[in-house]
C-alpha positions in Angstrom: 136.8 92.8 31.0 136.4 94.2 34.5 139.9 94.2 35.3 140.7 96.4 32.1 137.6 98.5 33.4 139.0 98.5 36.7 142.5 99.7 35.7 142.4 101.2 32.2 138.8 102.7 32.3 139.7 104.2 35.7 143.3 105.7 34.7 141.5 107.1 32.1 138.8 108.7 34.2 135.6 106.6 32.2 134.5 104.9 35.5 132.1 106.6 38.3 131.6 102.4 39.4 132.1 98.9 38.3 129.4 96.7 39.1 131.0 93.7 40.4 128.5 91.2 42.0 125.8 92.1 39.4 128.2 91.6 36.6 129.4 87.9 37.8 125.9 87.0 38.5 124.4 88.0 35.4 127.7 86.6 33.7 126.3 83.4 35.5 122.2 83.2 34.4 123.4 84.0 30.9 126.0 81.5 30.3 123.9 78.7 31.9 120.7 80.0 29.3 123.5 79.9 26.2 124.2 75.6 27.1 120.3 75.8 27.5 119.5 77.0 24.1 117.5 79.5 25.9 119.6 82.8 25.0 118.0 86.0 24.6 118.4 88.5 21.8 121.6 90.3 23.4 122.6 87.4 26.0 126.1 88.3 27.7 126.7 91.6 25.3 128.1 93.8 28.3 127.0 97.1 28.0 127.6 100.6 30.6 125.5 103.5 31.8 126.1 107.1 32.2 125.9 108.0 36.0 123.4 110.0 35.2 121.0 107.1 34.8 119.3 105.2 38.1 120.0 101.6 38.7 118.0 100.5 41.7 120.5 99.6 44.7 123.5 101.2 43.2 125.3 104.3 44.2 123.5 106.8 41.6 125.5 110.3 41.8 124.5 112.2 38.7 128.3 113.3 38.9 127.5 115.8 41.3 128.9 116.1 45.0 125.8 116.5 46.6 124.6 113.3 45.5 128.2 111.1 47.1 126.4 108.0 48.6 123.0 108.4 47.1 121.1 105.1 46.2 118.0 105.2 44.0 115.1 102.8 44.2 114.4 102.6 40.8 115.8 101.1 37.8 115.9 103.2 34.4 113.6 101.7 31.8 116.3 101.9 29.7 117.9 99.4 31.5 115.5 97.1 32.1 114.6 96.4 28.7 118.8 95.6 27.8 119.2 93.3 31.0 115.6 91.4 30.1 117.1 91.0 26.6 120.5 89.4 28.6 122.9 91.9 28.2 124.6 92.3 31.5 125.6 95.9 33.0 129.4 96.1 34.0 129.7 99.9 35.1 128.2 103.0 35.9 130.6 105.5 33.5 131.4 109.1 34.5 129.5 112.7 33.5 129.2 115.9 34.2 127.1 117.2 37.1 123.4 116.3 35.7 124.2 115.7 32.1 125.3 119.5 32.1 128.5 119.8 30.0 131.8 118.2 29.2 134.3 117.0 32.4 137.8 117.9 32.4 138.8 114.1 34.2 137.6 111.8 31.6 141.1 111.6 28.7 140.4 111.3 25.4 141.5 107.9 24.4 143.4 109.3 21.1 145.2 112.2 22.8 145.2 112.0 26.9 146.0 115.5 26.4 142.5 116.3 24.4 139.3 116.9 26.1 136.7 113.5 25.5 133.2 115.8 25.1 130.2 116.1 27.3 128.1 115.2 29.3 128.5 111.4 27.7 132.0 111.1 28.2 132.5 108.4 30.4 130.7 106.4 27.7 132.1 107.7 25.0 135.6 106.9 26.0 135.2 103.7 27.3 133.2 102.9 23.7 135.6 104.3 21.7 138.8 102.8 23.4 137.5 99.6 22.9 136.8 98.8 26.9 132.9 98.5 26.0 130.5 97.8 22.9 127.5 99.3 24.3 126.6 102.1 26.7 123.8 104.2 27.6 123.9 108.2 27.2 122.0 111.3 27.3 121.5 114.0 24.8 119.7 117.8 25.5 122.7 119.3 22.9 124.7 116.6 21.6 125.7 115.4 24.4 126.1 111.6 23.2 126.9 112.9 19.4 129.9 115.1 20.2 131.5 113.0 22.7 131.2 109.7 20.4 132.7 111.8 17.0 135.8 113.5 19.4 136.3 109.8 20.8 135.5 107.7 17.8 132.3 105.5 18.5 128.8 105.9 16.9 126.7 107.6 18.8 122.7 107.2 18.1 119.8 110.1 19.8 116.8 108.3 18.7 113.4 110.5 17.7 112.3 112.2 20.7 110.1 109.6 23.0 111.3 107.1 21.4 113.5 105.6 24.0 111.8 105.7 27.8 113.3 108.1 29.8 112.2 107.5 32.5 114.8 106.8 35.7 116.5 109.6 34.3 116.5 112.9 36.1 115.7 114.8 33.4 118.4 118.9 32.4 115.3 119.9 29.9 112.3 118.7 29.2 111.9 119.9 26.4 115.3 118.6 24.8 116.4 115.3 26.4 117.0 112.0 24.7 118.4 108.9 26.0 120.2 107.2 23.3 123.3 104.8 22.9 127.3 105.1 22.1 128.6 101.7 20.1 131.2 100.4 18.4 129.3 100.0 15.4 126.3 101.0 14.0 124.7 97.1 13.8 125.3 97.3 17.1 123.5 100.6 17.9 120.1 99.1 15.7 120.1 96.1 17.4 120.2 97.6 20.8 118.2 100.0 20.1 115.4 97.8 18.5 115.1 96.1 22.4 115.1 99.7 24.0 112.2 101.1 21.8 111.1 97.2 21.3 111.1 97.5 17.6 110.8 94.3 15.7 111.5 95.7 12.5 114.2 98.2 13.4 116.1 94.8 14.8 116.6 93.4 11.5 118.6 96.4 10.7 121.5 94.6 12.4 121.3 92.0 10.1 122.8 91.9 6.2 119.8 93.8 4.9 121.4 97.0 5.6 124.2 96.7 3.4 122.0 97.0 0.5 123.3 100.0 -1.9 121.3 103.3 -1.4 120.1 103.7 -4.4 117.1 105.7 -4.7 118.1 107.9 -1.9 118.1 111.3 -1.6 120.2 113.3 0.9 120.3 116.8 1.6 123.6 117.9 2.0 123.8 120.9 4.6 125.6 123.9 3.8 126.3 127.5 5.1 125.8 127.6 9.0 127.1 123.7 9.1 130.2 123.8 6.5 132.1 126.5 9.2 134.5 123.9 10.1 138.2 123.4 11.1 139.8 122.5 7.8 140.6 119.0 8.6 136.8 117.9 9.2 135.5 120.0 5.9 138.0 117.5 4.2 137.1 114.4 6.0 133.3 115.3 5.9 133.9 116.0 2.0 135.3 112.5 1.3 132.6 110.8 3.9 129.6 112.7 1.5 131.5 111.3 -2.0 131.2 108.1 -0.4 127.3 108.0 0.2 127.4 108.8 -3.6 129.3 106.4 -4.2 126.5 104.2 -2.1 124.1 105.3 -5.0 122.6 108.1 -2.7 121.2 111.3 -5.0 122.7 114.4 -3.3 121.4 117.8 -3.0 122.5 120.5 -1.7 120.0 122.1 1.1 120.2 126.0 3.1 118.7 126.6 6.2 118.0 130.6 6.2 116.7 130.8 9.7 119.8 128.8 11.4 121.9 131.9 10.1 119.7 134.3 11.8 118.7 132.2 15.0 121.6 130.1 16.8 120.2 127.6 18.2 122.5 126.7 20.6 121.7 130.0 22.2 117.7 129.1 22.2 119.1 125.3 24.0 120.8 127.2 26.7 118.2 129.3 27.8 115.6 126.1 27.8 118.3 124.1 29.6 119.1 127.1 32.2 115.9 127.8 33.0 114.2 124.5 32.8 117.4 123.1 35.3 116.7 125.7 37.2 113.2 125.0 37.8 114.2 121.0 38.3 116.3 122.0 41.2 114.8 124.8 42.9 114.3 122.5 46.0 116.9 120.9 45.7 119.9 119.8 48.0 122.8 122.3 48.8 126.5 121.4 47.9 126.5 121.0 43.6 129.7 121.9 42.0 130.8 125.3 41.2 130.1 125.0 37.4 126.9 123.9 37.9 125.6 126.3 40.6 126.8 129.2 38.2 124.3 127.3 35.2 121.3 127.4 37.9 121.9 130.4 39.1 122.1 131.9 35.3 118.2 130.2 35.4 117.3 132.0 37.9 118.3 135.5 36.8 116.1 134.4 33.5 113.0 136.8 32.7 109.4 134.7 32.2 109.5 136.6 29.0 113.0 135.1 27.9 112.0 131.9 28.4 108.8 132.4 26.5 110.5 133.5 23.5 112.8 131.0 23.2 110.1 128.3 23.5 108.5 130.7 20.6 112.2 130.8 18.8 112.5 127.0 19.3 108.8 125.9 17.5 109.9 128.2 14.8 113.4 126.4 14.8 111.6 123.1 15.0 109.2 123.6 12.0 111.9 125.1 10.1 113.8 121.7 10.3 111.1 119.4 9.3 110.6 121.5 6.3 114.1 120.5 5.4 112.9 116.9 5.0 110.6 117.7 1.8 111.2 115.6 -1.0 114.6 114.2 1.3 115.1 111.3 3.5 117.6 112.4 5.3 120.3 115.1 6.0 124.2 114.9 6.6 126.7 117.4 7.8 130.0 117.0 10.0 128.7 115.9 13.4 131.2 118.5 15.0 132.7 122.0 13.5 136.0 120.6 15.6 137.9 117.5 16.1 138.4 117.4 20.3 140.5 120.0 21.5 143.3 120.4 23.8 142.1 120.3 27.6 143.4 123.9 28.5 141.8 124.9 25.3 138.8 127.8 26.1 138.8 129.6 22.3 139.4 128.1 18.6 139.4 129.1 15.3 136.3 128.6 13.1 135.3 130.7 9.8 137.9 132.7 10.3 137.6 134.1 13.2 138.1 133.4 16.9 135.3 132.0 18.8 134.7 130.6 22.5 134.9 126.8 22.7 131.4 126.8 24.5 129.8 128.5 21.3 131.4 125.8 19.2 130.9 122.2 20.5 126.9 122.1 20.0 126.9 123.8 17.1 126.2 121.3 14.3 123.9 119.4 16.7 121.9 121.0 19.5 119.3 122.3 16.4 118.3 118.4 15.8 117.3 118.3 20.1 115.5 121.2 19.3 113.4 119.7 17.0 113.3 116.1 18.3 114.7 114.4 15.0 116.7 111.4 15.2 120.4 111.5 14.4 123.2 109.3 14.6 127.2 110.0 14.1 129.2 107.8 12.5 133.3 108.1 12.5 134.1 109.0 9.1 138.2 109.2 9.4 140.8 111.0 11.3 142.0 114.6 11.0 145.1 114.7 8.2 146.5 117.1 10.9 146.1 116.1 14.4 145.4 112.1 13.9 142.0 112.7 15.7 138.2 111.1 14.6 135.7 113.0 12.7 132.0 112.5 12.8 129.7 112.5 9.8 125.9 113.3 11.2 123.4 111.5 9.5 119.5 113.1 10.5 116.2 111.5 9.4 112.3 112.2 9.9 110.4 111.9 12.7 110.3 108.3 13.3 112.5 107.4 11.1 115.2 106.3 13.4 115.6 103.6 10.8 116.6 105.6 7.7 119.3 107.0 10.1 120.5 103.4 10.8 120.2 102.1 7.2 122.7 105.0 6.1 124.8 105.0 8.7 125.1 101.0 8.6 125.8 101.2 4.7 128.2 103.8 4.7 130.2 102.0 8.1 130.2 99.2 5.8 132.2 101.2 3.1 134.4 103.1 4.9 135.5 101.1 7.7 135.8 101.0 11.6 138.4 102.9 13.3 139.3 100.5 15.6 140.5 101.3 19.0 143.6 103.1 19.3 145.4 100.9 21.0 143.9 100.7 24.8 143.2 96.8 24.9 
């Protein structure tokens, strides 16, 4: 596994570092506790973390130049709750500068010629190629949901809290989530059962989430999130027939105030500003692309960040009502399969529309209001061959409704597999 790291994950642009010694070592402790019949809930599952994310005596960069060389002291909760469980961490994976966007290094593993998503991208790719089951992200807009539908993987942002966060430099406070990118989505309860260490969210990896979903009702999002590419509308159609299928009641479910408030406009002020504020002491020497997003937080007014912590309560409050009588929401994780990596504009509804107005559309809304949401790869694009993300949302704490669904209807439909990397 670390030589196909080393030379695939690399070449692909997935790897900020492989974590040689620790690897072997912990390689070590856990095959000597397997012959002891002493193994621990995820002994020897090897698993990777966005560079965004501290590990205690390894080079930390948060993908930014002015952090080359830095080495935290401390170890992300995160972390330490998957290595005291036996999983054993193999690489640090690649990002954007702080969490803050998509990189133009990292190749999508379907198309090399197709951007992989941001900021989780690193994880995302090396998930979805098949190089890793498990690795850690972050998410302030979808930055673990977008990446894991363009590259193929399940990608889970618990409820808000949820997970520890802390070792994690936060973009916004107001917004961040540390969550996970799998293979699968037994995979994704069962790690996330030892991150939040929930007993009863473990079992969920277990045969008890096949059962049908009968008795289930599923609001069905229209209007603001069924302006897609064709190819996903079609997918994302076929995905929802199949939760019926699953015995899940569907009903179809407006939100009025997402047409007349974007809120990925409300995220980018809170993550402009907020960043901002993080670094205002900060070291000299970031990248140009994120300078320019600091800079933009500095020109802010008091009065526009104030309204859009107003615009995003409003936003919030609006979402939970969504959830009446419901016990969970679905829509197409993204508007657009991944694009081509010179690509700046697409077409959506039709009409032209900047890329950076698209990516987060169908997602940031569910940072705003905390809820949990996972992605699952529903098929690939008739035309381009690419994955497609169906977006499963629950309650507050209700991380596991998202898992039951999204185990039940991975269990119908299928894996995608790798595409052909290992």
């Amino acid at each position: 596994m670390l030589a196909t790291l080393e030379n695939t994950g690399r070449m692909m642009g997935m790897i900020a570092r492989i974590m040689h010694d620790e690897a072997r070592q912990a390689a070590a402790e856990s095959r000597r506790r397997i012959l002891a019949g002493e193994a621990r809930e995820l002994e020897g599952l090897a698993f990777g973390v966005k560079d965004v994310i501290q590990v205690a005596g390894s080079p930390t960069t948060f993908g930014s130049p002015a952090y080359a060389g830095f080495v935290p002291a401390v170890t992300a909760q995160a972390v330490l709750n998957l290595r005291d469980a036996g999983a054993i961490l193999v690489a640090k994976l690649a990002t954007y500068e702080f969490a803050s966007g998509p990189n133009s290094f990292t190749r999508n593993v379907w198309d090399e010629r197709r951007r992989s998503g941001g900021s989780s991208s690193g994880s995302a790719a090396a998930v979805g190629g098949g190089l890793l089951q498990v690795a850690l992200g972050t998410d302030s807009g979808g930055s673990i949901r977008v990446p894991a539908a363009w590259c193929g993987a399940v990608g889970f942002k618990p409820t808000r809290g949820r997970v520890p966060t802390s070792g994690v430099p936060p973009l916004s406070w107001h917004l961040d989530h540390t969550g996970t990118l799998t293979q699968t989505v037994t995979t994704a309860a069962a790690v996330f059962g030892i991150l939040a260490g929930e007993r009863s969210v473990r079992a969920l990896s277990g045969d008890a989430a096949l059962r049908p979903l009968g008795g289930m009702r599923i609001g069905v999002l229209g209007g603001w999130f069924q302006v897609t590419e064709p190819e996903v509308a079609d997918v994302t159609r076929e995905a929802v027939t199949a939760l019926s299928d699953l015995g899940a009641e569907l009903i179809n479910v407006d939100f009025p105030l997402i047409e007349q408030v974007n809120p990925d406009a409300v995220k980018r002020v809170l993550v402009e500003a907020e960043s901002a504020a993080l670094h205002d002491t900060d070291r000299p020497g970031h990248g140009h692309a994120f300078m320019h997003m600091l800079e933009a937080g500095t020109q802010l007014r008091a009065v526009d960040y104030i309204h859009a912590l107003r615009l995003r309560s409003l936003l919030a409050e609006a979402t939970t009502a969504l959830f009446g009588g419901l016990d969970a929401l679905v829509c197409a994780t993204s508007a657009i399969v991944a694009p081509f990596e010179d690509q700046d504009v697409v077409r959506l509804g039709g009409r032209m529309m900047a890329l950076a107005d698209v990516v987060a559309r169908n997602t940031s809304i569910f940072n705003i209001s905390g809820h949990p949401a996972v992605t699952v790869p529903s098929g690939l694009g008739r035309e381009t061959g690419m994955p497609v993300g169906l977006q499963v949302i629950a309650p507050h704490w209700r991380d596991d409704v998202c898992l039951r669904i999204g185990r039940a209807f991975q269990a119908k439909v299928g894996t995608l597999g790798p595409p052909g990397l290992v």
